[in-house]
Each structure stands twice: as C-alpha cells, then as structure tokens.
PDB file of N, CA, C and O in Angstrom, chain B, residues numbered from 101:
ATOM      1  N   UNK B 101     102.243  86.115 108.300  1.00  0.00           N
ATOM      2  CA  UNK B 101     102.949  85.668 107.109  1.00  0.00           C
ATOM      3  C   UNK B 101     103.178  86.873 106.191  1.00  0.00           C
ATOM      4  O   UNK B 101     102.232  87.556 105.799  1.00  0.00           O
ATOM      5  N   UNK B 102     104.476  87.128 105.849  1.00  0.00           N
ATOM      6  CA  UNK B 102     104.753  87.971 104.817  1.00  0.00           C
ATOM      7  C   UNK B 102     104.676  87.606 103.443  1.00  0.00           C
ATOM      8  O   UNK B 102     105.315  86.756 102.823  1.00  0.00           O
ATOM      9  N   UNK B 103     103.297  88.822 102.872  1.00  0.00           N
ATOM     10  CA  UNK B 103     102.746  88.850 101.467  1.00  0.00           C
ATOM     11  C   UNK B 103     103.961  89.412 100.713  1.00  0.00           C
ATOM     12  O   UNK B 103     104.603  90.398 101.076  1.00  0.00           O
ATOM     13  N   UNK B 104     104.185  88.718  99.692  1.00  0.00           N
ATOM     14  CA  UNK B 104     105.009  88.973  98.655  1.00  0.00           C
ATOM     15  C   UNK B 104     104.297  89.358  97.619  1.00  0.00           C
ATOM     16  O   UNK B 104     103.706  88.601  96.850  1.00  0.00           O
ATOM     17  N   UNK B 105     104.339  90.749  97.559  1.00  0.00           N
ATOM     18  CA  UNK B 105     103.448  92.072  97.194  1.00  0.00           C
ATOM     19  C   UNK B 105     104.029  91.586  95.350  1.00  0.00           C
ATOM     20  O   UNK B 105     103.209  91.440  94.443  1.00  0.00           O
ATOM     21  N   UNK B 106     105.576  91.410  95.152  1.00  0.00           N
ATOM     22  CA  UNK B 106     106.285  91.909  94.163  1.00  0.00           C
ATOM     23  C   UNK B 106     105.638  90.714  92.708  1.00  0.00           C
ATOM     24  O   UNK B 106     106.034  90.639  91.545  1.00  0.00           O
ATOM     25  N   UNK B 107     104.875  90.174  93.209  1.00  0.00           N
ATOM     26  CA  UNK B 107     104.065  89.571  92.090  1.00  0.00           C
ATOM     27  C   UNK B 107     103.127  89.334  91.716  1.00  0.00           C
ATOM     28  O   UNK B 107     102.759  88.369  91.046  1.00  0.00           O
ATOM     29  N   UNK B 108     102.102  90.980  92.451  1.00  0.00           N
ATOM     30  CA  UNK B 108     100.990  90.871  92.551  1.00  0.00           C
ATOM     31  C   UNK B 108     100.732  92.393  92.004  1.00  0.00           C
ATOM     32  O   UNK B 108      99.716  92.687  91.374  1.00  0.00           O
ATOM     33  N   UNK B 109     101.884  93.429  92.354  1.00  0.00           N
ATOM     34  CA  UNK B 109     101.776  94.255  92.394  1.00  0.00           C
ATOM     35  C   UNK B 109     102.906  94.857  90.684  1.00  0.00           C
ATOM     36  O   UNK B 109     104.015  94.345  90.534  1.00  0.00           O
ATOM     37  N   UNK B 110     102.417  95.836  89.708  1.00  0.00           N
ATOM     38  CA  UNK B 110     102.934  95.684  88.817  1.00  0.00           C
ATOM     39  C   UNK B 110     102.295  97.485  88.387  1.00  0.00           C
ATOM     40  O   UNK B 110     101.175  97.918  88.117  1.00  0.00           O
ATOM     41  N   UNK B 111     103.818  98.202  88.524  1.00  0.00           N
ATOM     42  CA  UNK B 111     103.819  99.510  87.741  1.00  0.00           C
ATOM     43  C   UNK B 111     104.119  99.430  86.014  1.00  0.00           C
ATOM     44  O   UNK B 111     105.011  98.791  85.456  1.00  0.00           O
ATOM     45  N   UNK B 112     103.007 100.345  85.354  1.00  0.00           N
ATOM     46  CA  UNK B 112     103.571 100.273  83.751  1.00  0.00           C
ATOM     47  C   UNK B 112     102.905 101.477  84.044  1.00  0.00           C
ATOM     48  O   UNK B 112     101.894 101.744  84.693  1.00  0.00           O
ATOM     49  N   UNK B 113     104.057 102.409  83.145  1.00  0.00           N
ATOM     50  CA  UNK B 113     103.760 103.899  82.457  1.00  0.00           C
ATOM     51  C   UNK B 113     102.264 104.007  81.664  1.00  0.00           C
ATOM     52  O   UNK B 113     101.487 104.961  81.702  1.00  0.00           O
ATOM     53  N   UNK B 114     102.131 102.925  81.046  1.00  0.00           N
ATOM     54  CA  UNK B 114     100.865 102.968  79.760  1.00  0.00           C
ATOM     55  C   UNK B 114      99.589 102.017  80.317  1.00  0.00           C
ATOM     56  O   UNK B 114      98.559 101.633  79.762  1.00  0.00           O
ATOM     57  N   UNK B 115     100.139 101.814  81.677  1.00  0.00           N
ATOM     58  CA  UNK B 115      98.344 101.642  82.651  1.00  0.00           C
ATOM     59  C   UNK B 115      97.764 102.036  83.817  1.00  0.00           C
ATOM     60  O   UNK B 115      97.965 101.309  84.791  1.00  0.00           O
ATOM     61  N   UNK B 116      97.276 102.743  83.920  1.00  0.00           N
ATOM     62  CA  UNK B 116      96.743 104.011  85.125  1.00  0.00           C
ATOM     63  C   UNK B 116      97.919 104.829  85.080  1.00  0.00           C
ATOM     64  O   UNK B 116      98.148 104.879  86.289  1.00  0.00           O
ATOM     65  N   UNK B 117      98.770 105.464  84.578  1.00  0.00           N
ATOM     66  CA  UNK B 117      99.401 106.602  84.356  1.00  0.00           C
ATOM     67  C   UNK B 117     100.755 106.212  85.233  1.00  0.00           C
ATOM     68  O   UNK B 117     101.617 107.003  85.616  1.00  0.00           O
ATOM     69  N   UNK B 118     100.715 105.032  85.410  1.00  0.00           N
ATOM     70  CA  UNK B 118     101.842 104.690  85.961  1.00  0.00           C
ATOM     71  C   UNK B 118     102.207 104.299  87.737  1.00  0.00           C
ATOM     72  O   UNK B 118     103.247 104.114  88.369  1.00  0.00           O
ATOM     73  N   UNK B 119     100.604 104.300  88.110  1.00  0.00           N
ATOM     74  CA  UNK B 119     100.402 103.871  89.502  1.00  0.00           C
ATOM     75  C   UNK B 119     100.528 102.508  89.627  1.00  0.00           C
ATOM     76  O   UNK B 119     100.354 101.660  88.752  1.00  0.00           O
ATOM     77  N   UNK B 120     100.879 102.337  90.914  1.00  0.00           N
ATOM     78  CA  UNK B 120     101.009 100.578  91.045  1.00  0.00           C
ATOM     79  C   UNK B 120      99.792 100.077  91.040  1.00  0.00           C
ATOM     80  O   UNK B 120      99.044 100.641  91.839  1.00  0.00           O
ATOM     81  N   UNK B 121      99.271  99.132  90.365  1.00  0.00           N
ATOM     82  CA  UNK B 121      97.783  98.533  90.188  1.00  0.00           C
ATOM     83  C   UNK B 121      98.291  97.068  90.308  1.00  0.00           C
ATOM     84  O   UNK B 121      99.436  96.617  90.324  1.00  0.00           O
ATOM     85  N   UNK B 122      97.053  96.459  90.387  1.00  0.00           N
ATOM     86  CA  UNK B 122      97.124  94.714  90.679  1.00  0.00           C
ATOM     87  C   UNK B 122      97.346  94.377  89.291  1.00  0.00           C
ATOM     88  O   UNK B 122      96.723  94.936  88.389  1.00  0.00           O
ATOM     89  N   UNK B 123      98.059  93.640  89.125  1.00  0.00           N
ATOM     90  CA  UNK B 123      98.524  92.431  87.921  1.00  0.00           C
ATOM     91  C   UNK B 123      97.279  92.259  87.489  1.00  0.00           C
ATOM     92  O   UNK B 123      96.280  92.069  88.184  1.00  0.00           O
ATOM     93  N   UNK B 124      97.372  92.344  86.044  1.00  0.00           N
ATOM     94  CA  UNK B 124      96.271  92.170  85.055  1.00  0.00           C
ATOM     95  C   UNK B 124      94.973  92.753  85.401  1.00  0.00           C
ATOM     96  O   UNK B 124      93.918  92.161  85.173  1.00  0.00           O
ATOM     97  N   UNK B 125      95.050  94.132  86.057  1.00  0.00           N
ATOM     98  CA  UNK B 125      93.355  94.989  86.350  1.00  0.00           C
ATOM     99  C   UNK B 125      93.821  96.415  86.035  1.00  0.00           C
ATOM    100  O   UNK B 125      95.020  96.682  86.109  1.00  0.00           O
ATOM    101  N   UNK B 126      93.221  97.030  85.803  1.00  0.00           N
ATOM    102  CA  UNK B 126      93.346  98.276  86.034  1.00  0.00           C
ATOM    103  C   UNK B 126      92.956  99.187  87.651  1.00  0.00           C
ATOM    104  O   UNK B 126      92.694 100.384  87.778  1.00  0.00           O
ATOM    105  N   UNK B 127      93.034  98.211  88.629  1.00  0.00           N
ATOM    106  CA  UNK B 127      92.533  98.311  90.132  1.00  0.00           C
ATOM    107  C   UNK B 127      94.342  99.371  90.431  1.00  0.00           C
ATOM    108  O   UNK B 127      95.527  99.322  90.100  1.00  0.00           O
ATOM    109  N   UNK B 128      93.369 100.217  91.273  1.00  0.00           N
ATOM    110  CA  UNK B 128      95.004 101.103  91.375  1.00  0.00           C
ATOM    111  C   UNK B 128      95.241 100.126  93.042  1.00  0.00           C
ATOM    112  O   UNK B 128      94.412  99.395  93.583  1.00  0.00           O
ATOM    113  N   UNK B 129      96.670 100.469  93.522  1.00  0.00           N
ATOM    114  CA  UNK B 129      97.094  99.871  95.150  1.00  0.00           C
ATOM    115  C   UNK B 129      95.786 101.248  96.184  1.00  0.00           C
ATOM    116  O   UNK B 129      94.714 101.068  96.763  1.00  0.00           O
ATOM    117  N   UNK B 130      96.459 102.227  95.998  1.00  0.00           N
ATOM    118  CA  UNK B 130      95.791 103.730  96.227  1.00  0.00           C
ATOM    119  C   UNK B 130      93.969 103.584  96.013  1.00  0.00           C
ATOM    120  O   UNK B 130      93.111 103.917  96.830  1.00  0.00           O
ATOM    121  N   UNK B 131      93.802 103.079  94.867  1.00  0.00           N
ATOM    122  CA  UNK B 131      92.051 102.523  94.977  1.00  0.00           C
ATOM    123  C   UNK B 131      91.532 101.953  96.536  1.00  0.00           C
ATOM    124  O   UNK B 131      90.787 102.505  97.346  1.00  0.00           O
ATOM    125  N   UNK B 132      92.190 100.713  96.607  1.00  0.00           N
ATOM    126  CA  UNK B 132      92.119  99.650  97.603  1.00  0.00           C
ATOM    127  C   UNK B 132      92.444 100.202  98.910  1.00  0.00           C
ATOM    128  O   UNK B 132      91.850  99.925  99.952  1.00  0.00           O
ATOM    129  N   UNK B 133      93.472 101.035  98.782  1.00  0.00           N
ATOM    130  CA  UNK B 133      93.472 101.820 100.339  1.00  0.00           C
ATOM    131  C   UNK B 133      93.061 102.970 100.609  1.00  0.00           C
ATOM    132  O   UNK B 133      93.478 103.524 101.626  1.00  0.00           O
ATOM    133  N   UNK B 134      92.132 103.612  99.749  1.00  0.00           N
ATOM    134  CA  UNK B 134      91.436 104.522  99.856  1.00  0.00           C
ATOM    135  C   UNK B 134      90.207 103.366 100.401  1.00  0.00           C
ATOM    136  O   UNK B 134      89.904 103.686 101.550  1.00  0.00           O
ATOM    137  N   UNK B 135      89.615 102.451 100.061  1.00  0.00           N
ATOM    138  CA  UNK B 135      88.366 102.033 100.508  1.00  0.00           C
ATOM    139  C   UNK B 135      88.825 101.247 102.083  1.00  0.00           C
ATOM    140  O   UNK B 135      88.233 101.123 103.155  1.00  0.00           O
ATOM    141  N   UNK B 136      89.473 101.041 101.841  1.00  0.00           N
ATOM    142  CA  UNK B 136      89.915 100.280 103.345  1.00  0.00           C
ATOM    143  C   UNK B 136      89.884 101.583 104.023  1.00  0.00           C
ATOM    144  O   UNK B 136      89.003 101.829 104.847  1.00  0.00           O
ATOM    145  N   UNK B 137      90.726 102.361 103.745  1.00  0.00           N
ATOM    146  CA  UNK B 137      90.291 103.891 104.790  1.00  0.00           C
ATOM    147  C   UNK B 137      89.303 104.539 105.356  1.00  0.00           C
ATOM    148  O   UNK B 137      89.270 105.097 106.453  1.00  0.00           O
ATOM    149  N   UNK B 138      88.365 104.417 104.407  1.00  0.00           N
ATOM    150  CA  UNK B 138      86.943 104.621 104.064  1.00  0.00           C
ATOM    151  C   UNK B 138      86.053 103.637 104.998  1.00  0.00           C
ATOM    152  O   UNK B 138      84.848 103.883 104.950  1.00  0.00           O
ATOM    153  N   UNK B 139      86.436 102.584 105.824  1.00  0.00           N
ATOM    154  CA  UNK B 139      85.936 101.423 106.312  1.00  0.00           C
ATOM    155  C   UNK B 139      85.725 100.259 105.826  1.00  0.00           C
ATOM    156  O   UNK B 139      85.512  99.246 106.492  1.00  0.00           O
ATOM    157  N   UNK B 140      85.790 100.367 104.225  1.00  0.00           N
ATOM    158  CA  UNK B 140      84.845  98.587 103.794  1.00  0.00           C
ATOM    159  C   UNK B 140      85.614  97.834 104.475  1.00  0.00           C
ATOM    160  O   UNK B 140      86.585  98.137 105.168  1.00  0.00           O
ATOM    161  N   UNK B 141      85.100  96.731 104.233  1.00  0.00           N
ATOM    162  CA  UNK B 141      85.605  95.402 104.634  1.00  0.00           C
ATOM    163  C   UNK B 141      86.478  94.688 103.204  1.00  0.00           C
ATOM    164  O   UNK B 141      85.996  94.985 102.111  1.00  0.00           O
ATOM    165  N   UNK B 142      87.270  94.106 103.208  1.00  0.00           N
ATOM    166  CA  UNK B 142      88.056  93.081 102.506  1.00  0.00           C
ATOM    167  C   UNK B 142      86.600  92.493 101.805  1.00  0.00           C
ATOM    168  O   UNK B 142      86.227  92.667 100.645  1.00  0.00           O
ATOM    169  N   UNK B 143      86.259  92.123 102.344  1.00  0.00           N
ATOM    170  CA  UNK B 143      84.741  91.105 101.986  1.00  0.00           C
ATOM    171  C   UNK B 143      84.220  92.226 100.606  1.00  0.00           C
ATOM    172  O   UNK B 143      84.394  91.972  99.414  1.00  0.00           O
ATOM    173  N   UNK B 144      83.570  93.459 101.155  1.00  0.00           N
ATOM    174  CA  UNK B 144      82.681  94.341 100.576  1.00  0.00           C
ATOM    175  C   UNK B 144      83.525  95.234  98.988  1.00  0.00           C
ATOM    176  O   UNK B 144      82.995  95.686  97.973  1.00  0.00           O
ATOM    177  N   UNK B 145      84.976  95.182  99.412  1.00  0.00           N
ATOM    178  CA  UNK B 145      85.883  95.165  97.946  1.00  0.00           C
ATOM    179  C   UNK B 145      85.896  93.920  97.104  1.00  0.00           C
ATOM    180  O   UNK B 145      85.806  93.922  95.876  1.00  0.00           O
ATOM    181  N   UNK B 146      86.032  92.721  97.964  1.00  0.00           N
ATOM    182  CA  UNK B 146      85.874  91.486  96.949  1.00  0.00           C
ATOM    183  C   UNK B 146      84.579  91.519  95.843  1.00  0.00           C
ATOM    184  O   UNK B 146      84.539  91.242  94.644  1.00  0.00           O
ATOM    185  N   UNK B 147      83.419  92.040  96.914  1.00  0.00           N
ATOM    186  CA  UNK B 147      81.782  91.490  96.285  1.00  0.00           C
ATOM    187  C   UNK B 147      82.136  93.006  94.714  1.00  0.00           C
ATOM    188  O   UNK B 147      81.926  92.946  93.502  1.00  0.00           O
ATOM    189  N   UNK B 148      82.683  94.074  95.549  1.00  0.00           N
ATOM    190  CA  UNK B 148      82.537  95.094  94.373  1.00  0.00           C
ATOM    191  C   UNK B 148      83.413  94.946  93.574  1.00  0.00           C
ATOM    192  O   UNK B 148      83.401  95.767  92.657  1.00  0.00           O
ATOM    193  N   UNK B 149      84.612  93.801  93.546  1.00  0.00           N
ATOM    194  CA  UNK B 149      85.977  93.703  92.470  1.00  0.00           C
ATOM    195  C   UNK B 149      85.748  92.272  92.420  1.00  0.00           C
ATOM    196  O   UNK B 149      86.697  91.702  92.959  1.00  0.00           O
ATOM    197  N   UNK B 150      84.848  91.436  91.977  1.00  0.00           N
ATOM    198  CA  UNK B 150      85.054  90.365  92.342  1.00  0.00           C
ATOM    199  C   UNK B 150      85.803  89.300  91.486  1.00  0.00           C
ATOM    200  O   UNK B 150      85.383  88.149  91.367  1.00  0.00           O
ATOM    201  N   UNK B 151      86.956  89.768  90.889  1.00  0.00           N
ATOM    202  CA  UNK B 151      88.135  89.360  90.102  1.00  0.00           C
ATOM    203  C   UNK B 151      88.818  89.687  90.654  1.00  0.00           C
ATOM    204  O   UNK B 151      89.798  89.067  90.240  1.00  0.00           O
ATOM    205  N   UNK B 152      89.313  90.627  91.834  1.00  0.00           N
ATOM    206  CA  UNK B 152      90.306  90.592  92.568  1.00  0.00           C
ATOM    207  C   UNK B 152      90.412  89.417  93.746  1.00  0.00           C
ATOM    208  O   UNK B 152      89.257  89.096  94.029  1.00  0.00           O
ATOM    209  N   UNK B 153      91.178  88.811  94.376  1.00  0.00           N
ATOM    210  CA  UNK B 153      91.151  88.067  95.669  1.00  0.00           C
ATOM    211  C   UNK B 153      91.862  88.524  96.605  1.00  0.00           C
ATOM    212  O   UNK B 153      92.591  89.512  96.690  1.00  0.00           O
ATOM    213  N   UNK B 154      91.507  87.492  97.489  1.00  0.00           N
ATOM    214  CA  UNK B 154      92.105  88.421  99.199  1.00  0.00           C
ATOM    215  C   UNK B 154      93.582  88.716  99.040  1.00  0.00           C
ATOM    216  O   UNK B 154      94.017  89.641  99.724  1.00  0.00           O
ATOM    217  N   UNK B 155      94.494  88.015  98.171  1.00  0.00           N
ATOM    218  CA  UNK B 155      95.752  87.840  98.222  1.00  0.00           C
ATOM    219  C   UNK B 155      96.161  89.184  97.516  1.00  0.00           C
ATOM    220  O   UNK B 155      97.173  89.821  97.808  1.00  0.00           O
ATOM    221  N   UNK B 156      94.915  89.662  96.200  1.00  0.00           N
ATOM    222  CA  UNK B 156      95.300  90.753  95.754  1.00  0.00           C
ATOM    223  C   UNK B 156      95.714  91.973  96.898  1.00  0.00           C
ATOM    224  O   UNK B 156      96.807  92.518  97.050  1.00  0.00           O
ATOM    225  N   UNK B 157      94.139  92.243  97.810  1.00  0.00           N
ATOM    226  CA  UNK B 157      94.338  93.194  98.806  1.00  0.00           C
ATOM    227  C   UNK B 157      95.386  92.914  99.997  1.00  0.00           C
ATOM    228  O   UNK B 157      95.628  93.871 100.733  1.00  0.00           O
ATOM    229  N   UNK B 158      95.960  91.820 100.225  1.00  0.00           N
ATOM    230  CA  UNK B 158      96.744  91.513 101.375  1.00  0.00           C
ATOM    231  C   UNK B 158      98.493  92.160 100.427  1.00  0.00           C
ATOM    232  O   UNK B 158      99.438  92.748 100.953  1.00  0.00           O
ATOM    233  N   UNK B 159      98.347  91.795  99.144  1.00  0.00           N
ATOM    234  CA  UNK B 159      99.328  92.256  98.686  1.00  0.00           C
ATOM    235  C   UNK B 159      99.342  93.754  98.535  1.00  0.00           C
ATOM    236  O   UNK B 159     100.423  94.334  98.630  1.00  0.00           O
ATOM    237  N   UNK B 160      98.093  94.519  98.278  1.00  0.00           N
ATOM    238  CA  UNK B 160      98.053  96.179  98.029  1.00  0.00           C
ATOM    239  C   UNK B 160      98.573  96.483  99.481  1.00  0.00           C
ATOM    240  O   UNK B 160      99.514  97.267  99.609  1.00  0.00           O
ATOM    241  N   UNK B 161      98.052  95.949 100.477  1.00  0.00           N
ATOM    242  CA  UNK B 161      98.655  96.355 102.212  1.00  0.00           C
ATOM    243  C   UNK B 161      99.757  96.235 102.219  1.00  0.00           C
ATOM    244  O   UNK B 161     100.410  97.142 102.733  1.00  0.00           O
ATOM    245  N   UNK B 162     100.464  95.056 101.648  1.00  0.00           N
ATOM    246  CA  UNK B 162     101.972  94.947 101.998  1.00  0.00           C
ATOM    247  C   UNK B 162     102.617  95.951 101.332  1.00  0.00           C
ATOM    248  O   UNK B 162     103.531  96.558 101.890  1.00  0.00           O
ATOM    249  N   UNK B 163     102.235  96.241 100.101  1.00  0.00           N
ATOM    250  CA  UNK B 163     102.838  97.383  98.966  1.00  0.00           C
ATOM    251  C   UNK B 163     102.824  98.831  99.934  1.00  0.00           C
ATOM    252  O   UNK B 163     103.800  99.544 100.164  1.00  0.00           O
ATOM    253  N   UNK B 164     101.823  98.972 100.280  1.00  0.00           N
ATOM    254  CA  UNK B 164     101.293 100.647 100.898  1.00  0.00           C
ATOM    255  C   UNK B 164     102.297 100.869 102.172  1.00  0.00           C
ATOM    256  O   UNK B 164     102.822 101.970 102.336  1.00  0.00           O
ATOM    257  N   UNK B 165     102.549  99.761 103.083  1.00  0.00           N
ATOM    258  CA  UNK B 165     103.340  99.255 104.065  1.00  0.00           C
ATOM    259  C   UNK B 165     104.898  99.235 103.802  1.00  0.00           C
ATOM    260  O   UNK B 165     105.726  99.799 104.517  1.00  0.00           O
ATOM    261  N   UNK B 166     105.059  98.798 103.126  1.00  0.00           N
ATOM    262  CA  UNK B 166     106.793  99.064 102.533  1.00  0.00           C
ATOM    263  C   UNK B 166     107.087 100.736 101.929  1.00  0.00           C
ATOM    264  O   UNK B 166     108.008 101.524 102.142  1.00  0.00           O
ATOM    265  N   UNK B 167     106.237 100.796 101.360  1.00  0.00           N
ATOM    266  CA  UNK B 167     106.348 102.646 101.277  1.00  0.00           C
ATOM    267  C   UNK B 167     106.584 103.327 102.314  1.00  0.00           C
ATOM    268  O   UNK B 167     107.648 103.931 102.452  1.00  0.00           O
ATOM    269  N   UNK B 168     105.505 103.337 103.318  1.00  0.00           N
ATOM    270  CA  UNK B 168     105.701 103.704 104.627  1.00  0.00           C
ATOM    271  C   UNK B 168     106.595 103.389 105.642  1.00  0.00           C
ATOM    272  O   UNK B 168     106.675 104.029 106.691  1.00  0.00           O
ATOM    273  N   UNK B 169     107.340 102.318 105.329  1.00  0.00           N
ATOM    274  CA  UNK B 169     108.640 101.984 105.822  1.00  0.00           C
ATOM    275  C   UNK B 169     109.782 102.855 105.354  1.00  0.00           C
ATOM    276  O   UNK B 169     110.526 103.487 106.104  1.00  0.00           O
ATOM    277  N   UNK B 170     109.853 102.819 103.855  1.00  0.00           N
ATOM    278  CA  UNK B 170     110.980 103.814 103.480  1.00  0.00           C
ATOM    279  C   UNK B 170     111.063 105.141 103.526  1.00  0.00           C
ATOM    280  O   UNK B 170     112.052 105.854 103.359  1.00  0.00           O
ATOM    281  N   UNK B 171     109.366 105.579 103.889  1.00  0.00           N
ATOM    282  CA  UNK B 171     109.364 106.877 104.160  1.00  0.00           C
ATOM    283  C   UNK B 171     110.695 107.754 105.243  1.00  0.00           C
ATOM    284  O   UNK B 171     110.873 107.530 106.440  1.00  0.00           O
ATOM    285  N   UNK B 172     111.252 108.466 104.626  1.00  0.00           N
ATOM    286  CA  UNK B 172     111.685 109.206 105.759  1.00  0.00           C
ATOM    287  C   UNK B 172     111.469 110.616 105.790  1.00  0.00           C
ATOM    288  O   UNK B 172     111.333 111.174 104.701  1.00  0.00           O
ATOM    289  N   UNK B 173     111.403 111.429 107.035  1.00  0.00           N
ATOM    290  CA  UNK B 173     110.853 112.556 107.304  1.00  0.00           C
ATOM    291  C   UNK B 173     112.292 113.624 107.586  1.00  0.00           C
ATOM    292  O   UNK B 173     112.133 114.810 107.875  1.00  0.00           O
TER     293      UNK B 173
END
C-alpha cells in the first residue's frame, strides 16, 4: 500500500532549519533513516519517540524513497 508521505511529512524554514520533519515534532525524515540504517527496529524508534506512530515512519520511508526516485546521476 502506498503511504501518502504528503501529510505526514511537512518542511518549514523556522523548524529544524528547514529539513523535512514529521508534522507537529521536531523528529527530522533524515533522524528516522539514519536509525533505520543503524539497524533499530520500527518497534525500538516507536519505544524511543513514542509520539511518533508506525504511519509516521512508513511515511519518513516513503518521503526518503521518492527522493531517491528523482535522483538523477
């Protein structure tokens, strides 16, 4: 099922310097996929963000994922 990132996911100049972060946190997208990189589990970001939900991180994947789509080399 395709996460519809675009209402989860929310750039402002005057919060984290203008990185895409989750709607209403100061959680950066780049936070979340740095720890997923890192190994945690979905689970082990929830217990340490536990105001974020799965839908948040399923939406930071879809966000990080569409970047990497438009990437071109």
């Amino acid at each position: 099922m395709q996460q519809d990132y675009k209402e989860r996911i929310v750039i402002d100049p005057q919060v984290m310097v203008g990185k895409p972060i989750i709607k209403g946190t100061r959680i950066t997208v780049e936070l979340i996929m740095r720890q997923l990189a890192q190994g945690l589990t979905v689970e082990e970001i929830l217990r340490a963000y536990p105001h974020l939900t799965r839908e948040d991180i399923q939406a930071a994947i879809a966000y990080a994922g569409k970047l990497v789509e438009e990437e071109t080399v």
